[in-house]
KEMIMAR-408814 format. One line per 3 residues: number of its first residue (from 1); for each residue x negated, y negated, z negated of N, C-alpha, C, O, CB. Coordinates in steps of 0.02 Angstrom, whole numbers, plus 50000, padded with zeros to 5 digits. Glycine has a CB too. Layout:
BEGIN
NUM> X:Y:Z:X:Y:Z:X:Y:Z:X:Y:Z:X:Y:Z ~ ...
***
This chain:
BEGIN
1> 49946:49858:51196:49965:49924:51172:49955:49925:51096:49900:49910:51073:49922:49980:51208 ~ 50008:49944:51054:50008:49962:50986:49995:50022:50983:50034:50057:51014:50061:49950:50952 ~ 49943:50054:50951:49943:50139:50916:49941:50124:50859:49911:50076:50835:49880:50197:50929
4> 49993:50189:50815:49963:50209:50748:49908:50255:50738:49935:50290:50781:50008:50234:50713 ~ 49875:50276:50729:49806:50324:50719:49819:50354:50643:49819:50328:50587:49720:50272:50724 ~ 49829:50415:50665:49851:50464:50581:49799:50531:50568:49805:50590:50586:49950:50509:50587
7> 49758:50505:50537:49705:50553:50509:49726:50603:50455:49724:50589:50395:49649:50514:50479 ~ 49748:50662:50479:49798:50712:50448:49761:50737:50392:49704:50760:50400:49824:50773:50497 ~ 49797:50735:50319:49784:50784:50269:49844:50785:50221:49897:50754:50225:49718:50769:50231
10> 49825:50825:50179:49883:50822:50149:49879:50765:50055:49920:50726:50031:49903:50918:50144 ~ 49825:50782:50037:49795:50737:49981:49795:50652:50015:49836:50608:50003:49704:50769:49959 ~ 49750:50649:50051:49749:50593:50083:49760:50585:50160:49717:50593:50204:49695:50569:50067
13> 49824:50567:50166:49821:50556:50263:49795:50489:50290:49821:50450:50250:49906:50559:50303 ~ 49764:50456:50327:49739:50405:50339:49790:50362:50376:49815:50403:50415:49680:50417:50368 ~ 49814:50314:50385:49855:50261:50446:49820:50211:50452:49791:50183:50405:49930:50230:50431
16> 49819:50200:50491:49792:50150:50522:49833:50099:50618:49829:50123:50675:49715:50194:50528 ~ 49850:50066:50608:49876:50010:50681:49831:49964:50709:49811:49913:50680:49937:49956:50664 ~ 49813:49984:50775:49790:49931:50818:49805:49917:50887:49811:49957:50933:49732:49934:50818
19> 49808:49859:50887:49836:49826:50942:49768:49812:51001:49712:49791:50986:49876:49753:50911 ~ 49794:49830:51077:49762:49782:51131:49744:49841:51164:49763:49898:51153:49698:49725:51113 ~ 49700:49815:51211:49695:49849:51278:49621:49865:51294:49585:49830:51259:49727:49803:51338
22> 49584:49912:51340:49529:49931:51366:49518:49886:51406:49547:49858:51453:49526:49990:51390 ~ 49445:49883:51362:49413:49814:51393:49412:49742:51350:49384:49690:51368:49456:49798:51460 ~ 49458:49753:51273:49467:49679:51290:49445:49680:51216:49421:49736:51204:49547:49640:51321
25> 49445:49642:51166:49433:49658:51099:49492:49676:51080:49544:49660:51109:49404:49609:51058 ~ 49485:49717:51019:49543:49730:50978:49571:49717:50913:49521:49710:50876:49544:49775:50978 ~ 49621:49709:50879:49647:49684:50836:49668:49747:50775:49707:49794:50787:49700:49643:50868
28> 49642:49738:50725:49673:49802:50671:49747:49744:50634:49751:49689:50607:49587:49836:50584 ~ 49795:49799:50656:49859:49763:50612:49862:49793:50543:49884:49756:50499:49939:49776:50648 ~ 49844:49849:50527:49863:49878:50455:49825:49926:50445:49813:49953:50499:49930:49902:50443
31> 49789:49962:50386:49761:50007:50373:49772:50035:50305:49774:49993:50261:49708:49994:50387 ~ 49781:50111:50285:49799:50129:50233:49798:50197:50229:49774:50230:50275:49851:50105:50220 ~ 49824:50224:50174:49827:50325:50157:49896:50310:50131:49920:50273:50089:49757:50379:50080
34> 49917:50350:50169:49991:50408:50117:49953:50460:50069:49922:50512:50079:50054:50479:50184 ~ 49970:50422:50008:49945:50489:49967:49988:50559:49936:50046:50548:49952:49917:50459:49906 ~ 49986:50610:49907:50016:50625:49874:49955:50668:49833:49896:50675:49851:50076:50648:49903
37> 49987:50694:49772:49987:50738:49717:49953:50813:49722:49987:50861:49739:50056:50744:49700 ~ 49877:50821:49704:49862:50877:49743:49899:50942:49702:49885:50999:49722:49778:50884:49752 ~ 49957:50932:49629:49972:50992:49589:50045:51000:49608:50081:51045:49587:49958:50983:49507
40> 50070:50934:49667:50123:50944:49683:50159:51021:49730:50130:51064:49763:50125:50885:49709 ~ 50200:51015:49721:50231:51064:49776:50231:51061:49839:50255:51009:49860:50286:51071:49772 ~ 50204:51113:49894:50199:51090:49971:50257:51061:49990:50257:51005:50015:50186:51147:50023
43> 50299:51086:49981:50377:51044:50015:50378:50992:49998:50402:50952:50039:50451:51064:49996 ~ 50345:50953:49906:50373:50893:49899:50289:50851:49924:50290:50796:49896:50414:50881:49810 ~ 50245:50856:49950:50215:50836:49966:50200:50820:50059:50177:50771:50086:50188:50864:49926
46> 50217:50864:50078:50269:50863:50147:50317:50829:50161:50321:50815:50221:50298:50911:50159 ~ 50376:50801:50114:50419:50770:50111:50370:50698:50100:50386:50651:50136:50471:50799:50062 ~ 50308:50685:50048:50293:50621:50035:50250:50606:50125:50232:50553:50150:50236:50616:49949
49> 50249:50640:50139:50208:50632:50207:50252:50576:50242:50257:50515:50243:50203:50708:50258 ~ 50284:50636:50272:50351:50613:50290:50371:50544:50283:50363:50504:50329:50394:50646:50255 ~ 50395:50531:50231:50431:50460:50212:50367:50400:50224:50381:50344:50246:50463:50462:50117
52> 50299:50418:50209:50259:50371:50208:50237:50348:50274:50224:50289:50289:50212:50388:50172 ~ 50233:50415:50324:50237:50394:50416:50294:50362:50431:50280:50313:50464:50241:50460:50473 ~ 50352:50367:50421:50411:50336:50423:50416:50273:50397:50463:50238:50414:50453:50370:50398
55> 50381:50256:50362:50396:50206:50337:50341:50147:50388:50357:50090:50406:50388:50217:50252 ~ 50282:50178:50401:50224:50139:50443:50255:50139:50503:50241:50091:50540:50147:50173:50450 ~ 50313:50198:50534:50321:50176:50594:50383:50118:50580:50391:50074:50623:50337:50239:50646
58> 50423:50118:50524:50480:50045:50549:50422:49989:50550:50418:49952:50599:50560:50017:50475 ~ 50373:49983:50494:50356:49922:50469:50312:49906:50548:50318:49848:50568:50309:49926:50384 ~ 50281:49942:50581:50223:49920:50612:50239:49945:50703:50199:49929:50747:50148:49962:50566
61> 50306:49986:50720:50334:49985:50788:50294:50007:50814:50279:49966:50857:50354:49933:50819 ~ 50255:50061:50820:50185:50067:50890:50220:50079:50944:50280:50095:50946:50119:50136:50888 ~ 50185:50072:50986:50200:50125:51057:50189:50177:51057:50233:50215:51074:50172:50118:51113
64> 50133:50200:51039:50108:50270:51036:50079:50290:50972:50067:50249:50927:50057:50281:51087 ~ 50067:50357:50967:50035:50381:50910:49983:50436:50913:49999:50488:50942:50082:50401:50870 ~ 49915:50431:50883:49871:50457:50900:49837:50503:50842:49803:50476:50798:49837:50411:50927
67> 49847:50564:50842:49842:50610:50796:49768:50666:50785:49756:50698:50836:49902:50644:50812 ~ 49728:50677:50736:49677:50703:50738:49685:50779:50766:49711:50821:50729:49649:50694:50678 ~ 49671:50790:50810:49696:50859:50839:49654:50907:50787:49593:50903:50778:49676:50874:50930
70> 49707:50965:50749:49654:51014:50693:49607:51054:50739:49618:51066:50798:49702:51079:50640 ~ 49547:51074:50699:49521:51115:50734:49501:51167:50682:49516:51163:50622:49472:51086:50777 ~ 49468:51213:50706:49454:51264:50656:49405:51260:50617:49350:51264:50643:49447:51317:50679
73> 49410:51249:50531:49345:51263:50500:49342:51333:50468:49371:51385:50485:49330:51210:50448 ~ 49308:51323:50428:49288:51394:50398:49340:51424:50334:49359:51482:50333:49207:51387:50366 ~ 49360:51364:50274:49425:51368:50254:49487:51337:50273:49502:51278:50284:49422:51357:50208
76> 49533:51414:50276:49575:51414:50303:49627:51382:50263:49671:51358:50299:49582:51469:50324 ~ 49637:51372:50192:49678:51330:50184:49681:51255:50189:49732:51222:50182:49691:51345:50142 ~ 49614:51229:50202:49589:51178:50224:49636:51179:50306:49696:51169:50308:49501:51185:50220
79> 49618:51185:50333:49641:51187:50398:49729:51195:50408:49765:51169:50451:49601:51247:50430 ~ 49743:51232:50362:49837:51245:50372:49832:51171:50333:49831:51125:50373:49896:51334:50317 ~ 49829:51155:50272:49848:51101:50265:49852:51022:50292:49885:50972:50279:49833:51107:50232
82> 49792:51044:50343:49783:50979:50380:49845:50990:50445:49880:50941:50459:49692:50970:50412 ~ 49854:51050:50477:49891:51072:50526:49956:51047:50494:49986:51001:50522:49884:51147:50543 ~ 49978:51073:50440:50067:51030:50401:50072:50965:50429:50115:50940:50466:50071:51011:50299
85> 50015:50941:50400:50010:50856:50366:50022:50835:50455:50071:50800:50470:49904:50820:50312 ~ 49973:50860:50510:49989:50814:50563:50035:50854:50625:50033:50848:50686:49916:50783:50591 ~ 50085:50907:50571:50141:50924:50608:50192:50875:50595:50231:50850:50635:50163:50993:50595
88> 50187:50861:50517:50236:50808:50505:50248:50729:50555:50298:50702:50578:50215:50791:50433 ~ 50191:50716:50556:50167:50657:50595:50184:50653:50665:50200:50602:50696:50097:50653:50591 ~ 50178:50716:50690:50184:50718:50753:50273:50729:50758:50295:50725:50815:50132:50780:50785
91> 50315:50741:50709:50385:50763:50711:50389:50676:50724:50395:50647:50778:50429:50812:50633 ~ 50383:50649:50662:50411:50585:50649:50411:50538:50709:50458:50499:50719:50376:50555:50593 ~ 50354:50540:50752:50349:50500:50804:50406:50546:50852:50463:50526:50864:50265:50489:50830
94> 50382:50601:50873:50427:50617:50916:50512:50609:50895:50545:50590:50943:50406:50686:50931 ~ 50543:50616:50848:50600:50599:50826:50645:50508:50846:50704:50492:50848:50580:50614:50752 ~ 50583:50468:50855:50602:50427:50891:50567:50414:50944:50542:50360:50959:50612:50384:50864
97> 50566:50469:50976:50516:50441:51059:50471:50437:51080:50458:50453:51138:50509:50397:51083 ~ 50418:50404:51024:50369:50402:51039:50292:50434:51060:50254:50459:51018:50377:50381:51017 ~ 50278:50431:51116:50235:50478:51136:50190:50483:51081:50180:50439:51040:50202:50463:51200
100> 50151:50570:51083:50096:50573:51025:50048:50597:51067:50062:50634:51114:50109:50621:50957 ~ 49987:50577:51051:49928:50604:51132:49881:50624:51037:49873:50586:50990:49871:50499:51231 ~ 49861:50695:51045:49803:50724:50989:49721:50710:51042:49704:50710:51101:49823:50836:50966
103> 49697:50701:50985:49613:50678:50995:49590:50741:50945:49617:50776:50902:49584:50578:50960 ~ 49517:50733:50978:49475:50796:50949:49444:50755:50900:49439:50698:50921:49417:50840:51003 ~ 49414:50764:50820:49353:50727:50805:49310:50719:50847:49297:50659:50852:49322:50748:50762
106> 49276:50756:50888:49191:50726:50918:49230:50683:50978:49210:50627:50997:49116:50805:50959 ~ 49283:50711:51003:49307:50639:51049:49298:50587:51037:49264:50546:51067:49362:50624:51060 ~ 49348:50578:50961:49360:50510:50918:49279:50463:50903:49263:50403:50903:49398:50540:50831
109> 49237:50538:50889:49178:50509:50859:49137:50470:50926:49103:50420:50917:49131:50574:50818 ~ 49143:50497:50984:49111:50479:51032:49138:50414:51076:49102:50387:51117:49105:50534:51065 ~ 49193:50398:51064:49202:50363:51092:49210:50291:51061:49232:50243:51092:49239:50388:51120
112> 49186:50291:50981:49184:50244:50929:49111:50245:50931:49089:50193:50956:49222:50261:50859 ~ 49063:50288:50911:49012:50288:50928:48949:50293:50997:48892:50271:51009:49017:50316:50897 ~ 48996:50331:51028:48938:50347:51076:48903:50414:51072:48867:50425:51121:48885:50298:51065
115> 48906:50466:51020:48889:50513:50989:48936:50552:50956:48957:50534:50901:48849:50494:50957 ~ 48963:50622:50992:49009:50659:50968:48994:50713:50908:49029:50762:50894:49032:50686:51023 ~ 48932:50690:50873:48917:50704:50802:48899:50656:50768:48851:50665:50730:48872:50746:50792
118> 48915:50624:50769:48917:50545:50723:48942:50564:50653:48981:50612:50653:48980:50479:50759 ~ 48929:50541:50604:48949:50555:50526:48980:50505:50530:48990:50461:50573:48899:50561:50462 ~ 49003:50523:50450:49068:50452:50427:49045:50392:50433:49077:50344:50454:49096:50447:50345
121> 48987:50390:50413:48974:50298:50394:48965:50280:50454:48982:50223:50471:48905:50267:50344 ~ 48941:50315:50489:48930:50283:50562:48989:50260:50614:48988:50222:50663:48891:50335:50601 ~ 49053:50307:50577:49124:50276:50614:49156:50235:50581:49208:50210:50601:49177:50321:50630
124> 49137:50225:50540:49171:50186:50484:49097:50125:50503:49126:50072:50493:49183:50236:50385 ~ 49057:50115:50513:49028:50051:50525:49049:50027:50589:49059:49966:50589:48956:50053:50521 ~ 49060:50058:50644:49063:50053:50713:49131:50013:50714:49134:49959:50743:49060:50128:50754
127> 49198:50045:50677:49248:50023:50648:49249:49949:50636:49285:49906:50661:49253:50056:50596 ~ 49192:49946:50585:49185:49892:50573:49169:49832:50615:49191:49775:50619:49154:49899:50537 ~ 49139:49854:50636:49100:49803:50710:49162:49783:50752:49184:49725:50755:49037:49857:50775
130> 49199:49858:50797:49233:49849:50843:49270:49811:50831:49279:49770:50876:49253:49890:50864 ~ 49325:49803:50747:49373:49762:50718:49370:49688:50697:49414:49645:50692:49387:49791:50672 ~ 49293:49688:50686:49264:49630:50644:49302:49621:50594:49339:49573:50585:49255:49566:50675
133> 49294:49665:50562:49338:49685:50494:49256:49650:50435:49200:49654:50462:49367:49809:50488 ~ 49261:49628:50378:49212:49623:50320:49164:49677:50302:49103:49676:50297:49247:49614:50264 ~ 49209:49726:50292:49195:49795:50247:49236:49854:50293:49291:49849:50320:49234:49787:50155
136> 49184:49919:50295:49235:49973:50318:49292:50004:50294:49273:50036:50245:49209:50016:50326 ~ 49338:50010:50299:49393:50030:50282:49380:50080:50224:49343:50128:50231:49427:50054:50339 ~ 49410:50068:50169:49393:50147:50112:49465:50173:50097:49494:50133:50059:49347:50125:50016
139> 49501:50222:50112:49444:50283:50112:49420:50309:50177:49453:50302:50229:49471:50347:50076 ~ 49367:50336:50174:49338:50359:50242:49409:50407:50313:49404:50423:50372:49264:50425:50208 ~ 49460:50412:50265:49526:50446:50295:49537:50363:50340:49535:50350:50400:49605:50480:50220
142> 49546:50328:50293:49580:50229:50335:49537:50227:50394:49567:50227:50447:49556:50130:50278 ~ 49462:50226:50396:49417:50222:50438:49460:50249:50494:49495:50221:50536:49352:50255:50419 ~ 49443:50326:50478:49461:50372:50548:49515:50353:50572:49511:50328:50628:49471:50447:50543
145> 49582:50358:50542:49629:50319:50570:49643:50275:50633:49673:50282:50686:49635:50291:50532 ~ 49596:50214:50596:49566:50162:50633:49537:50197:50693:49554:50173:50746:49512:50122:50592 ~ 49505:50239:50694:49450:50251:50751:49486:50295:50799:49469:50293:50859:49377:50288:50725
148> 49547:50345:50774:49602:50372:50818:49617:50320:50883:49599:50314:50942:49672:50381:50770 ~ 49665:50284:50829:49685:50218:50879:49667:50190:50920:49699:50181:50971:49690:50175:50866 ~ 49587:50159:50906:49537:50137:50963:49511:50176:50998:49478:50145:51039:49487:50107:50948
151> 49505:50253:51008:49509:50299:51065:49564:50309:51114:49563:50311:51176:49500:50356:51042 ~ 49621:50317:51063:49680:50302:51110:49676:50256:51159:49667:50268:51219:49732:50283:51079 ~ 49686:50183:51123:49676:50119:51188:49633:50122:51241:49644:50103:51298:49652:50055:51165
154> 49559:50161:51210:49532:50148:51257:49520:50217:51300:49475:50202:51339:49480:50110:51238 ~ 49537:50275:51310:49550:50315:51334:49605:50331:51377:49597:50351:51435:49543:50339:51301 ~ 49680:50319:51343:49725:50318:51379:49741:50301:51457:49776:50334:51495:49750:50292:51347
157> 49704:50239:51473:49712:50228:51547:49693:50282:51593:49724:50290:51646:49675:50172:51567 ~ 49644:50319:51576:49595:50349:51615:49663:50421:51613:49682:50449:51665:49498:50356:51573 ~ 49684:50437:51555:49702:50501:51562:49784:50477:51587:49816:50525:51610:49689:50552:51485
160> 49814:50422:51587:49855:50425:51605:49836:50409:51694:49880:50427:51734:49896:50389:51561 ~ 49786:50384:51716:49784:50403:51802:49757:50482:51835:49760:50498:51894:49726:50346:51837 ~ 49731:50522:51779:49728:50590:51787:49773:50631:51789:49766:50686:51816:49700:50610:51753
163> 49837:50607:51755:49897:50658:51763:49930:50618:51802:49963:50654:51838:49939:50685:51700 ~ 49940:50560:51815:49962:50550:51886:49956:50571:51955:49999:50574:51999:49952:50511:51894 ~ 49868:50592:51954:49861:50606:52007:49883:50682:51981:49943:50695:51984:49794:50583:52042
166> 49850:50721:51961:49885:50804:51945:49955:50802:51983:49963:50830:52037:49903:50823:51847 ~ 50009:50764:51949:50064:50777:51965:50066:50766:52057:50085:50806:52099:50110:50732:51918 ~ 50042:50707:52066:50060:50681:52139:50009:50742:52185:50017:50761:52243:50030:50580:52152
169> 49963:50761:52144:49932:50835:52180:49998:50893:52179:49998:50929:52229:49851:50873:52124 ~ 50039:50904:52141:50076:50963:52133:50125:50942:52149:50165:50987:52140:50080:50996:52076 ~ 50162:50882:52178:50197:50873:52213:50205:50859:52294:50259:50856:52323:50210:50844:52183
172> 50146:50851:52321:50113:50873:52382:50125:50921:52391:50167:50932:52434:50056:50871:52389 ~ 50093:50980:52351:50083:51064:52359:50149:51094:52364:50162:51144:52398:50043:51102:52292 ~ 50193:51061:52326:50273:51081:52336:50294:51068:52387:50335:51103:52417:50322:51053:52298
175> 50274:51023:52406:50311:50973:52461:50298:51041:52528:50338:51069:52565:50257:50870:52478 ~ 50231:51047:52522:50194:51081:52592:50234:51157:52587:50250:51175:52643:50086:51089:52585 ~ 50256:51209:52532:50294:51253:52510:50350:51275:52558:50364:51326:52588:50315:51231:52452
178> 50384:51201:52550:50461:51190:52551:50466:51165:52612:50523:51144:52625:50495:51142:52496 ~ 50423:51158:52661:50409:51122:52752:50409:51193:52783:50401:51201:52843:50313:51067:52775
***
């Protein structure tokens, strides 16, 4: 399994690609930020989003894409801007297909750590470990990225036999309806 992992902002968005499966070790293919211009204009900084996810999805093909789900902080333009940045992200994948599954931070953090209040360095070391990467990824946006992705892989199985069964539960229940 390929994910991209896109740690949404609008100054710095994080990307990050890794390859492989739950259970097995994993491989980091690429890590990086789309930057743009914090005096720029929202549209043209939205637009740099844009082109820079687009461009990670020709170069690097994922299967899936795994997005920091926003949550609420206390500033609010903090928060709309992160909401743009991984609306964009989430267009671009869906525009060609590709499924987008959003992660919570303390998910991300917990399932890289073990601890769904884990600080940066601690995902960004864990990162390190899981990848056997030298050095943690800088900027702490690349890290998370990274750490999207490796929740994805290793989460995904589980939630994709949970909505299997859901469905094959609600298709029973129809079934019994319609008898």
């Amino acid at each position: 399994m390929r994910v991209l992992g896109v740690d949404p902002g609008l100054t710095r968005c994080g990307v990050g690609v890794v390859e492989g499966v739950a259970g097995r070790p994993l491989t980091m293919v690429a890590v990086g930020v789309v930057r743009t211009p914090p005096d720029a204009d929202l549209g043209h900084r939205l637009v740099a989003i844009e082109q820079g996810v687009e461009e990670w999805l020709d170069l690097h093909r994922p299967e899936y894409v795994a997005v920091e789900r926003v949550f609420s902080q206390h500033n609010v333009r903090t928060v709309m801007g992160t909401a743009q940045a991984s609306a964009v992200a989430m267009l671009c994948a869906a525009r060609r297909g590709i499924p987008v599954a959003l992660h919570t931070p303390s998910e991300v953090k917990a399932a890289v750590t073990g601890s769904g209040r884990a600080d940066k360095a601690q995902v960004g070391a864990m990162v390190t470990r899981l990848l056997r990467l030298d050095a943690p990824p800088r900027p702490a946006d690349a890290a998370d990225a990274l750490a999207l992705a490796i929740c994805h892989i290793w989460r995904a199985p589980a939630q994709n036999r949970l909505q299997q069964a859901v469905a094959l539960q609600a298709a029973r229940a129809s079934k019994g309806r319609s008898a």
